[in-house]
TORBAKE-500497 format. One record per residue: x, y, z of N, C-alpha, C in turn. Coordinates in pm, whole numbers, plus 32768, in hexadecimal, padded with zeros to 4 digits. Example, Ala and Ser with C-alpha at 12.3 -4.5 7.8 and 13.67 -1.06 7.14 Angstrom:
BEGIN
85277DC7830C84CE7E3E830C85287EB6830C
85057F1F82C485577F9682CA850A80038313
This chain:
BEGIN
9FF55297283BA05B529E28A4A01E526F2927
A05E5205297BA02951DA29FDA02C52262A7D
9FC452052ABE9FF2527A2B4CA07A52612B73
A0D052062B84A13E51FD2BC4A1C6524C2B56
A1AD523F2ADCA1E2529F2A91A1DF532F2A88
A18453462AA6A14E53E52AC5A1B054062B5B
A16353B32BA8A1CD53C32C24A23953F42C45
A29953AF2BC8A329538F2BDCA35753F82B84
A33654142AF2A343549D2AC9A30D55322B24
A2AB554B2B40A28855A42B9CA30655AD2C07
A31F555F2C67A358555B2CD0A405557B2CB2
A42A55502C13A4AC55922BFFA4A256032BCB
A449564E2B6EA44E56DF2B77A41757392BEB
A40057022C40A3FB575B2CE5A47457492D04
A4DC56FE2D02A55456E12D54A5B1574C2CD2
A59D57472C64A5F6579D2BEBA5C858312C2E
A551584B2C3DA54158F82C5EA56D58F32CD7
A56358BD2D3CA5D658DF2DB5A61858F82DB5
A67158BC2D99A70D58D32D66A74459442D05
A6E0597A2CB5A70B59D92C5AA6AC5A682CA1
A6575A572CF1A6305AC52D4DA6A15AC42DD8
A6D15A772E01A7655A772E4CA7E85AB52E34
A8055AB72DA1A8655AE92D6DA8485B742D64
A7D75BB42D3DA7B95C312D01A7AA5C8F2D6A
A78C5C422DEEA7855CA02E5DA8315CAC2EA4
A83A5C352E9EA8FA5C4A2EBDA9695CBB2E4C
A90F5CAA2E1EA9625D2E2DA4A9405DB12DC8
A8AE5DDB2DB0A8945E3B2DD7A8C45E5C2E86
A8D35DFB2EEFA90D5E3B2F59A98B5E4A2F7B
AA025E2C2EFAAA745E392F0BAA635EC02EB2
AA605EC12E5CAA265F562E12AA405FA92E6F
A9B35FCD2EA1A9905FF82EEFA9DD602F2F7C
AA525FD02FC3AA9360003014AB23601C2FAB
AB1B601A2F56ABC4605E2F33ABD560E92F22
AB0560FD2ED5AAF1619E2EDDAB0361E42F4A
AAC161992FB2AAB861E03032AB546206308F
ABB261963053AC4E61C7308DAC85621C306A
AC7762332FC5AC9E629C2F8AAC8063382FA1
ABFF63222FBAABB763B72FE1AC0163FD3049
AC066381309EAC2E6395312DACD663E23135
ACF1638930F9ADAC63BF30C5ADB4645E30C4
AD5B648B3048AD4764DF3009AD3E653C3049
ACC76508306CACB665C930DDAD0465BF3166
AD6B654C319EAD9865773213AE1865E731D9
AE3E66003174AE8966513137AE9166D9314C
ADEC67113158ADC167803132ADCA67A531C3
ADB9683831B2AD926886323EACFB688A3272
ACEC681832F2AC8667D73334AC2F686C3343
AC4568C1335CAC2469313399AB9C6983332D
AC0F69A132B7ABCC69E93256AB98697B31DC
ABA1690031F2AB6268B83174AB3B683831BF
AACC6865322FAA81682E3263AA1D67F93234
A9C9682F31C2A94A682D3192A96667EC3102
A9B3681730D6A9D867EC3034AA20672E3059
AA6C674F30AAAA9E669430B2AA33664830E7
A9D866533127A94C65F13137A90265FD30D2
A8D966433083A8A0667A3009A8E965F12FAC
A95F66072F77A9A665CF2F55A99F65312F79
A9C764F73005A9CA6487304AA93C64543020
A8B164B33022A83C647D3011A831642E2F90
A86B64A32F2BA829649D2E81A8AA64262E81
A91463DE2EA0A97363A92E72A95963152EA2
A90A633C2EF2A8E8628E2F3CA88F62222ED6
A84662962EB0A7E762452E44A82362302DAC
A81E61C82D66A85B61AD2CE3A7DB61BC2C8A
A81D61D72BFEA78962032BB2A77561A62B9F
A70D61C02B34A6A161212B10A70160CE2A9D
A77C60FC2A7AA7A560C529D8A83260732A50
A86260962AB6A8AA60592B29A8A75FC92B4D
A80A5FC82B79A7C75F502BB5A7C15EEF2B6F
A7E75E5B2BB2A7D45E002B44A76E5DD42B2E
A7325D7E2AB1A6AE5D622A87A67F5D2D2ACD
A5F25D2A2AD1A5935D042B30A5545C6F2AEE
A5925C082B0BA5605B7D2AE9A4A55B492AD3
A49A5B2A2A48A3FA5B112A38A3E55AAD2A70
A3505ABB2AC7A2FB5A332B18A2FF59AC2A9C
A331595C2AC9A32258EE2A58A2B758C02A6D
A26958C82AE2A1CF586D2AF5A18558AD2ADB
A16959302AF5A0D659B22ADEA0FD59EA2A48
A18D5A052A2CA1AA5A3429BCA18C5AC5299E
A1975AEF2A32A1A65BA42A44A2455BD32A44
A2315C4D2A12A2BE5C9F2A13A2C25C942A89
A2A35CC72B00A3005CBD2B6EA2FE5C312BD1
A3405C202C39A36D5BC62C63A32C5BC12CF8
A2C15B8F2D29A28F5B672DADA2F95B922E42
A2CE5BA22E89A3345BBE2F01A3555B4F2F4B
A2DB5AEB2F29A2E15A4A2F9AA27D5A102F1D
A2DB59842EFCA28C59422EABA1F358F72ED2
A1A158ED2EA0A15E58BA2ECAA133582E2E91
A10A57AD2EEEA0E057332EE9A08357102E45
A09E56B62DEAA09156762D7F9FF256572D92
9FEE56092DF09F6E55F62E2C9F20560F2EAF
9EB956082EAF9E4956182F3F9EA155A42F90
9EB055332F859EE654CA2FE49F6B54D42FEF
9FA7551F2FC5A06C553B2FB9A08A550D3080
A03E552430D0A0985533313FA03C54B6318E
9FFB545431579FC153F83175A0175374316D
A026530431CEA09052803199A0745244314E
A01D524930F2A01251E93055A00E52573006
A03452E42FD19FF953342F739FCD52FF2ED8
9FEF527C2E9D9FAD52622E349F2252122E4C
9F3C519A2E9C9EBA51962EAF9E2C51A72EFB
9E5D52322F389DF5528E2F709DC052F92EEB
9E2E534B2E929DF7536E2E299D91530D2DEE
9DC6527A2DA29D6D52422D689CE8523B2D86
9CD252332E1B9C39520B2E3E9BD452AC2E40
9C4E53322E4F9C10539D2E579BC753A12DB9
9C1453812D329C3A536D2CC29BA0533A2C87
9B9452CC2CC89B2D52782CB19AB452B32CE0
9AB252CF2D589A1752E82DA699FE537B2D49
9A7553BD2D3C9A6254632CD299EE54272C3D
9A5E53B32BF89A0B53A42B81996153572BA2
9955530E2BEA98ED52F22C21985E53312C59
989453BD2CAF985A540D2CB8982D54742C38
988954792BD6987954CD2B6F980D546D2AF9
9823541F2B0597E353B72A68976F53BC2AD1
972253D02B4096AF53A42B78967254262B91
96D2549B2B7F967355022B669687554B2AB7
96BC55062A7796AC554529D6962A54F729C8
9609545C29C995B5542029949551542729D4
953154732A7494CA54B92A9A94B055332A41
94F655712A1F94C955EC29C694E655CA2933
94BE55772905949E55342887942C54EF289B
93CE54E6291A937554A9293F939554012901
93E053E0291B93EF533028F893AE52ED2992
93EB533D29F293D152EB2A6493A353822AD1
933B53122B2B92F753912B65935C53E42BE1
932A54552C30936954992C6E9389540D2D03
941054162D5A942253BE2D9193BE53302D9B
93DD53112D2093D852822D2B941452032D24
940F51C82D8A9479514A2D9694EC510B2D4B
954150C82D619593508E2CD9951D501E2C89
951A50322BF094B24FB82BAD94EF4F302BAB
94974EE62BE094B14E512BED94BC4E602B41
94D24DB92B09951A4DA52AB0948B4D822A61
94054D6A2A7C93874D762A2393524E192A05
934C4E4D2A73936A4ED82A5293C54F282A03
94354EC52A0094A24F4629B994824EF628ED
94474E8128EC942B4E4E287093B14E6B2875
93354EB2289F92CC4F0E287D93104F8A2855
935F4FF9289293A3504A288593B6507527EE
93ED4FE527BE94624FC3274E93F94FA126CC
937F4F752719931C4F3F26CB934C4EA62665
93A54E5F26A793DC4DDA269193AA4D7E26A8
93294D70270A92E74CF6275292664CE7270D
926D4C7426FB91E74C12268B919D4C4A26EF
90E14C39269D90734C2226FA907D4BD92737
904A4BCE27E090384B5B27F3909D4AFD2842
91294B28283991AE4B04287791C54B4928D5
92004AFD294492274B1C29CA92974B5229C9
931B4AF8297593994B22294993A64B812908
94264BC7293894704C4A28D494F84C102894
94E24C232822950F4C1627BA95834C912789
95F04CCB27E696304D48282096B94D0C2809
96D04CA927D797564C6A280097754C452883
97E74BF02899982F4BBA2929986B4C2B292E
98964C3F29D498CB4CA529FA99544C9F29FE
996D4D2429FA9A054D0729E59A814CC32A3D
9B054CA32A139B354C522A929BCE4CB52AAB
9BC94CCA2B0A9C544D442B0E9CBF4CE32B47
9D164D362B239DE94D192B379DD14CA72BC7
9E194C522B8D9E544C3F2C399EA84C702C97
9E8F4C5D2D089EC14CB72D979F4D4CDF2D7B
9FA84C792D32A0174C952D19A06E4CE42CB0
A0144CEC2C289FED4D392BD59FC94DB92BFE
9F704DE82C1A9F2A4E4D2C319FBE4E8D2CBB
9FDF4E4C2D3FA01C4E6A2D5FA0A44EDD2D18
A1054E6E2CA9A1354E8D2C69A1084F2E2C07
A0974F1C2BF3A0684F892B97A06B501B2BE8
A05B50162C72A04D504F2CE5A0DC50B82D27
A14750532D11A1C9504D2D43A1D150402DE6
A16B4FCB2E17A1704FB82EAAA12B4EFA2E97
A1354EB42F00A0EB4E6C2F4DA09B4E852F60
A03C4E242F489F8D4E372F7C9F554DAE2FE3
9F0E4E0230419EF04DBA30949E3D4D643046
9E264D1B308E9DC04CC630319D414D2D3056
9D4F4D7E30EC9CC74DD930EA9CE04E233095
9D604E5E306E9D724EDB303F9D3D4EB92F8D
9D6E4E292F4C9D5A4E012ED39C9D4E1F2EC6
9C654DD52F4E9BE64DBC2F339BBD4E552F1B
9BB74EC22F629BA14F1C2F649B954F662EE6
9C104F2A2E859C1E4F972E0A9BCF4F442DAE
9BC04EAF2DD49B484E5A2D5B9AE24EB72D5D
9AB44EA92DE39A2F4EF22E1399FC4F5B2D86
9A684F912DB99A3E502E2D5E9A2050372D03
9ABB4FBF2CAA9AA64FB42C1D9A1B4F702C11
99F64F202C3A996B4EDF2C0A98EE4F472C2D
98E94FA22CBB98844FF42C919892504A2C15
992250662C0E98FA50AB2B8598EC50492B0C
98F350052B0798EC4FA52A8D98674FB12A77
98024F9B2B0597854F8C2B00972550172A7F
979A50632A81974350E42A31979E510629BF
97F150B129C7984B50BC29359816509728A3
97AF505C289E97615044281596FC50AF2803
96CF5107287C96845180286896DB51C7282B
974251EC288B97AC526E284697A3524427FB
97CE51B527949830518D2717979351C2269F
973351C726A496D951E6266F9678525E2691
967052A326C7964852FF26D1967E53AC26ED
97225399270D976C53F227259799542326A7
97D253B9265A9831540525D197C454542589
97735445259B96F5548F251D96AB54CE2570
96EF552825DA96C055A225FE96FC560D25DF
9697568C25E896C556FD25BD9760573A260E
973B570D267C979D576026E59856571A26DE
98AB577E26C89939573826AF995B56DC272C
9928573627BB992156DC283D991E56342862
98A8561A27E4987155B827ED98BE55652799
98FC557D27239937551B26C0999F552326FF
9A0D558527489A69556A27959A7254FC27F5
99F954E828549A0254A428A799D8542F28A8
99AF53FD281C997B535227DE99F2532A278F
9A7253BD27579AFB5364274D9B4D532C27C6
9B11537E28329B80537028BE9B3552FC28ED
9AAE52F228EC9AB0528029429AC851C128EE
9AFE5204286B9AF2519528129BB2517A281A
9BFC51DF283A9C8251B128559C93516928C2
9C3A5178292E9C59516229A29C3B50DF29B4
9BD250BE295E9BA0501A297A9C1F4FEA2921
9C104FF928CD9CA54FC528519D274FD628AE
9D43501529369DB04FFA294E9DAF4F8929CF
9D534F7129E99D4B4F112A5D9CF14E982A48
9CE84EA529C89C944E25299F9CEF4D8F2963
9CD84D35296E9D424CCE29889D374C9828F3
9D7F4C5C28B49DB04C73282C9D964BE22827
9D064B9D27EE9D124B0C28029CF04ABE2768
9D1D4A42276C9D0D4A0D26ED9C9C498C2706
9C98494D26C09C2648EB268D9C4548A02722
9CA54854272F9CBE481027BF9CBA48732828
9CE648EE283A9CE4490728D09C4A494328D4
9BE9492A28629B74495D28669B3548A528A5
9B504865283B9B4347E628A39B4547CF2917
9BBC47FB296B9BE547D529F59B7248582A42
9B8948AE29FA9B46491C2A619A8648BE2A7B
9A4E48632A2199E0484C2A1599B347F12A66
9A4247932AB49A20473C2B059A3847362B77
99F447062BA299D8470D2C3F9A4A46B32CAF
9A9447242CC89B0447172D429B0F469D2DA2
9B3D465B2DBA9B6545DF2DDA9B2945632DC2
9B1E45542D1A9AE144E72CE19B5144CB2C4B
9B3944512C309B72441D2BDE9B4443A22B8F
9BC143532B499B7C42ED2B0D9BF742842B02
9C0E423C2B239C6241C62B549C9241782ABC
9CD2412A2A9E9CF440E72A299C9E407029EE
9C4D40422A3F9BCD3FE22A1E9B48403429F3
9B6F40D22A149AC7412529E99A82413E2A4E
9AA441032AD19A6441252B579A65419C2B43
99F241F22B8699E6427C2BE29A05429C2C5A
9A5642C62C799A8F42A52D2A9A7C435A2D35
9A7043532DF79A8543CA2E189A7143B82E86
9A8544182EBC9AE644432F7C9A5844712FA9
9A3C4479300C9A1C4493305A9A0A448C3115
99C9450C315D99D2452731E0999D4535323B
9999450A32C6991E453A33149981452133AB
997D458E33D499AE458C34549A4F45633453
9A9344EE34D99AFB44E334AE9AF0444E344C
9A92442F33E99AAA43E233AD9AB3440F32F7
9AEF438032E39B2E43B332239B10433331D5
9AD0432931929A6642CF31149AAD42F93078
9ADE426930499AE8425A2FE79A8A41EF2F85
9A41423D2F2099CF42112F1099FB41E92E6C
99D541762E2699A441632D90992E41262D66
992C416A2D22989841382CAE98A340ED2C5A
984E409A2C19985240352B9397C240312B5B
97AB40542AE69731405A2AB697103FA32A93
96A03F842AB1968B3F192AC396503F092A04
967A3E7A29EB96503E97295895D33E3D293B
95503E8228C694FE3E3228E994D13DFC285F
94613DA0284B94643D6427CB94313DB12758
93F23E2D277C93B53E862711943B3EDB26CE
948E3EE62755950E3F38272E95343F5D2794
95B03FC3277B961D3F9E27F895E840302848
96034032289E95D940B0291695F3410A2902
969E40E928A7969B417E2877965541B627E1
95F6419127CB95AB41CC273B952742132771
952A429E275594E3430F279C944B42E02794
940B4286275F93854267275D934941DF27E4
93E241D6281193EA4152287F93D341A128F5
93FF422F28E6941C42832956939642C12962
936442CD29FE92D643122A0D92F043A62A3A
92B3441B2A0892C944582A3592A244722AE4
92C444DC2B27926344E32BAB91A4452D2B9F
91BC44C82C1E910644EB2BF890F8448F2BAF
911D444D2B4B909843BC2B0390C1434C2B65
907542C22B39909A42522B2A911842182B3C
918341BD2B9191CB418F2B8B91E5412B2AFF
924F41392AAC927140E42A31923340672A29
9298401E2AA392B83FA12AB192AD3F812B3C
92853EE92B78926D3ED02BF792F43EED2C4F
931F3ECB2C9E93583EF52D1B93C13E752D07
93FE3E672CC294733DF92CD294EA3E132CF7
952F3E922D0395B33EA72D2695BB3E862DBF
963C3E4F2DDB96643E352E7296C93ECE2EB0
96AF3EC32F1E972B3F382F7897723EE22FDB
97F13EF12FAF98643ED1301098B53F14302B
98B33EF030CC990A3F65312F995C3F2C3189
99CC3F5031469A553F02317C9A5A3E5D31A3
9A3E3E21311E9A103D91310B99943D4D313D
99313D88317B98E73D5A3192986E3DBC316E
97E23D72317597773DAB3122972E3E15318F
96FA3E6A315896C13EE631B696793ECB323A
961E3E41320995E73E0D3277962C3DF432FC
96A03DB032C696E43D6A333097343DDC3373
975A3E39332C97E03E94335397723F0A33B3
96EC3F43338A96A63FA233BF96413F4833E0
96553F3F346995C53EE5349995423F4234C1
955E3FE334CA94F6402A34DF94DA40513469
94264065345293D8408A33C7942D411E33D8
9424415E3406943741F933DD94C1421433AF
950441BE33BA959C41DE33A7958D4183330B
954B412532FA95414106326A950B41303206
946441A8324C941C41D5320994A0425031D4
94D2428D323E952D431631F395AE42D3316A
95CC4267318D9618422B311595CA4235308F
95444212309894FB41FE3021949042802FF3
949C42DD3058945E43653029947243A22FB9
950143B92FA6951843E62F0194BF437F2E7F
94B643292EA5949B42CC2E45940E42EB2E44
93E242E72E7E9354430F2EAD930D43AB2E25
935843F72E8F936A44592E5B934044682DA3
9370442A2D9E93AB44292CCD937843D42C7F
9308437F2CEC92CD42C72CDA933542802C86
93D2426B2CAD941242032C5A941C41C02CF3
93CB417D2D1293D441212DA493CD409B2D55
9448404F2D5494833FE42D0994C43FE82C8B
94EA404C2C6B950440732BCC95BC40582BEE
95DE402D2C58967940362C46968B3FE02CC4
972D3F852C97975C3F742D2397AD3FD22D76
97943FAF2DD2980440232E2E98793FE22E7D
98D840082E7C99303FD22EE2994F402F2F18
998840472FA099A940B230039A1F40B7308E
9A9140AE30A49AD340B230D89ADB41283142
9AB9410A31CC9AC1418732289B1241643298
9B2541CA32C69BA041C833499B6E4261338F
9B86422D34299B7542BE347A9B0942DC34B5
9AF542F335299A7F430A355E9A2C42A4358A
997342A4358F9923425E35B698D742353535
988A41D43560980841B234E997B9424F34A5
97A542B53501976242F234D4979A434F3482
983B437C34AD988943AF33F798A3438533D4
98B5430333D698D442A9335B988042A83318
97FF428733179786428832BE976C43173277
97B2437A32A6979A4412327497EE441F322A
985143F2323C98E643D031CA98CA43A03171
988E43433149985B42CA310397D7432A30A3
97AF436A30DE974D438C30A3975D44043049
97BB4476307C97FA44C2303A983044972FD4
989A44162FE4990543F52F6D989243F62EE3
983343A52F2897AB433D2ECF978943BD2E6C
975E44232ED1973344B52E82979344D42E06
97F845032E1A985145292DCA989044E22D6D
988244402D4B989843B22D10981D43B62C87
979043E22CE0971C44042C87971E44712C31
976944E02C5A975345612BFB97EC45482B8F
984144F92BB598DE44DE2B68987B44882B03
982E44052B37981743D02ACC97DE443C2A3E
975844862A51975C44D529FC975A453A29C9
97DD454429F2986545B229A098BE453C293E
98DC44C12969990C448328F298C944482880
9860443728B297DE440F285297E3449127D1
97B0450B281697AD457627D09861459D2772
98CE457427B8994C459A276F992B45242719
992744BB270A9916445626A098A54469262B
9816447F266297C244D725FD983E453D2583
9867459C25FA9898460C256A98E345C8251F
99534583256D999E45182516997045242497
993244AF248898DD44642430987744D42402
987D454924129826459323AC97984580239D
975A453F23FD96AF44F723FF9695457A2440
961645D0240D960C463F2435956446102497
952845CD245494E245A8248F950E455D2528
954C450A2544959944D4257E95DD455725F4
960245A225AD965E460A260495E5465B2659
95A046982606954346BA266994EF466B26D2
94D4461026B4948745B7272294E5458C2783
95584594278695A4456727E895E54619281E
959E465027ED95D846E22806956846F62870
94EA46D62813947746F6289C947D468F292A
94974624291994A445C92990950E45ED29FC
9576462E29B9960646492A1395A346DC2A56
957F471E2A19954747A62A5894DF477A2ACC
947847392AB893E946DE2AEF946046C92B7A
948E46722B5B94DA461A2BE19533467E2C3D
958E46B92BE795E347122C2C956E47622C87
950E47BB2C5C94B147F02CB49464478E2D17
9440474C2CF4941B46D92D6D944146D92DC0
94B546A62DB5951846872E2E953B47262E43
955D474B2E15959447E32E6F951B48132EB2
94B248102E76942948472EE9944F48162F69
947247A22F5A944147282FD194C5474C3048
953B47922FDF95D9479F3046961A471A3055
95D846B9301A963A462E30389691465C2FDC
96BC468C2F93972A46C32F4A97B6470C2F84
9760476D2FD197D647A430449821470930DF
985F473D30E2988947153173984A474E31E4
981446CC31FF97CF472432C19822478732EA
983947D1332098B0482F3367987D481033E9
980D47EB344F981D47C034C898A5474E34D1
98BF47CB359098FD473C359B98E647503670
991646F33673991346C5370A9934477437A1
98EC47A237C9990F47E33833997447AE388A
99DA482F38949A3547E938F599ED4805398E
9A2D47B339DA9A1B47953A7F9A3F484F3AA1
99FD48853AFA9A1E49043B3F9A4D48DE3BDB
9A8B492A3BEF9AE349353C9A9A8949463CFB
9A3549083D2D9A09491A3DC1997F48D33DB6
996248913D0898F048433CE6990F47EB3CFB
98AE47893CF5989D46E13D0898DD468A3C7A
98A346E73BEB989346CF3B1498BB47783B22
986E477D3AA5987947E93A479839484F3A89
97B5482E3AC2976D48933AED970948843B95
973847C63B6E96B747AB3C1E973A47CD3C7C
96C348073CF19729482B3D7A971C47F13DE2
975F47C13E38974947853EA296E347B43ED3
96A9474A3F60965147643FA6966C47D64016
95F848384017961E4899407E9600483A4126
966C486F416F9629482D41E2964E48BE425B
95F848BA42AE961B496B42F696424969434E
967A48BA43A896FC48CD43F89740486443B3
């Protein structure tokens, strides 16, 4: 059952006991005053004088109805006690908060989080406050990692609902902090979800097998339901593609400028660029000499970037990975100066290099060459880290200081003068 289902049942049996604790008190206080008219009737009859004591006596014992009188006393449908609360109380800790579902969820989360990090402290798996385990640590943990290997071997991590999804699951709108916020969580806990999933069920304590089923629903309900392709798409890298001739194209940014960049593996007589033994890894030897050309917006790098440094950052990635000539480039930019343009250019270049192998590697599995698959498995990993060390992968996020009010720029100030 989903939190927003729970919700919506809960919230109509609070509104059913209202209403039937409404009725039962309106009964009993009409009751209640018909006795009291009657009494009243009764003894104005008598002689006030001498049956003074007996008609209040009377008026007292007549006011009250016995217990077989009163109507039934309606059972708590939420606590599931015989009697009935005087003021209902809130479903949840966040009931009077403006998101109450997804303020529960994150209470929800940080609860199971906190709990799986102190069961598997007292299972001694992991020591007393110690950090979340990076992902070689958590495959020592697991005892999954070869001698000798840097990599953990832990699986890819998981990929949760989208904003709109998850929204939906929610019964609200989510803002993109608010989405990021609940990834967050799910992935720290993910981070200790292969401990629980192995070391919780096969403890003595019921505590513990309880709380390696709860935290195993919880990933299963926000975990994104993907098949062979959207495991594909999830693998490649965001604003890259591949054009109808086989080009590698991709976007890139720097400042207010925007670079559209493609690649072409240059083909050579031993074999074509793309056959994984043409390809050098980083760190050796370049393949093949330096024959590919770069063109930028019809004309050649030379001509278009007449300063070395604005050409050297075009050709850094390449550098980087030693395929310096292994491809032509073409590059289309708009916006800005020479110096984001060349950062544009260089970004696209980045992300053109790591697309190439991801298709290299989707064509390996293709074709079932296992040998093949892995070597283009290790090269896509090799490179992808390369370049991400380096951040030519990211987008600069500098950008230009604006002018301030009473400055000269951004920050120089006029000259003081003291008359």
């Amino acid at each position: 059952m989903t939190l927003a289902t729970t919700a919506s049942s809960s919230a109509t049996a609070a509104v059913a006991l209202r209403r039937t604790l409404v009725a039962s008190r309106r009964v009993a206080t009409q009751a209640r005053y018909q006795s009291t008219t009657s009494s009243q009737s009764s003894s104005s009859s008598n002689d006030r004088a001498s049956s003074s004591s007996s008609s209040s006596s009377s008026s007292s014992s007549s006011s009250r109805l016995p217990p077989s009188a009163l109507p039934p006393t309606p059972s708590v449908l939420l606590t599931g006690s015989a009697l009935a609360p005087s003021r209902l109380k809130p479903l949840t800790p966040a009931f009077y908060t403006a998101r109450p579902s997804y303020i529960s969820l994150l209470l929800q989360l940080e609860d199971l989080l906190r709990k799986s990090k102190r069961a598997l402290e007292q299972l001694h798996v992991l020591k007393g406050n110690a950090p979340m385990p990076s992902l070689v640590e958590l495959a020592d943990l697991l005892g999954e990692r070869k001698k000798g290997s840097s990599a953990a071997s832990v699986g890819p991590a998981p990929s949760w609902q989208k904003i709109g999804e998850m929204g939906s699951l929610l019964g609200m709108p989510l803002k993109a902090s608010q989405y990021r916020n609940i990834a967050t969580a799910l992935s720290r806990l993910a981070r200790y979800a292969p401990l629980v999933k192995v070391h919780l069920p096969t403890s003595s304590k019921v505590e513990h097998q309880r709380l390696a089923k709860e935290v195993d629903e919880v990933m299963e309900v926000f975990k994104r339901r993907t098949g062979a392709a959207d495991q594909r798409a999830d693998r490649v890298t965001p604003g890259t593609g591949v054009d109808t001739k086989g080009r590698i194209w991709a976007n890139g940014r720097r400042k207010e400028s925007t670079a559209m960049v493609w690649i072409a593996p240059l083909e050579t007589q031993a074999g074509g660029a793309g056959d994984a033994a043409s390809v050098s890894a980083p760190g050796s030897a370049p393949a093949s000499p330096p024959l590919g050309e770069v063109m930028v917006n019809g004309f050649t790098i030379s001509k278009y970037f007449t300063r070395t440094t604005h050409r050297e950052d075009i050709l850094h990635p390449l550098r980087l990975v030693n395929l310096l000539g292994a491809f032509n480039i073409f590059a289309l930019v708009s916006g800005g100066g020479h110096t984001g343009q060349s950062g544009a250019v260089a970004h696209g270049l980045a992300k053109a290099l790591v697309r190439y192998f991801e298709e290299k590697l989707a064509a390996a599995e293709a074709s079932g060459n296992e040998a093949q698959e892995q070597e283009w498995a290790r090269l896509r990993v090799s490179v992808r880290e390369v370049l991400g060390r380096d951040g030519v992968l990211k987008r600069d996020p500098r950008m230009v200081e604006r002018k301030k009010t009473g400055l000269a720029k951004a920050r120089k100030a006029y000259t003081w003068v003291k008359r």
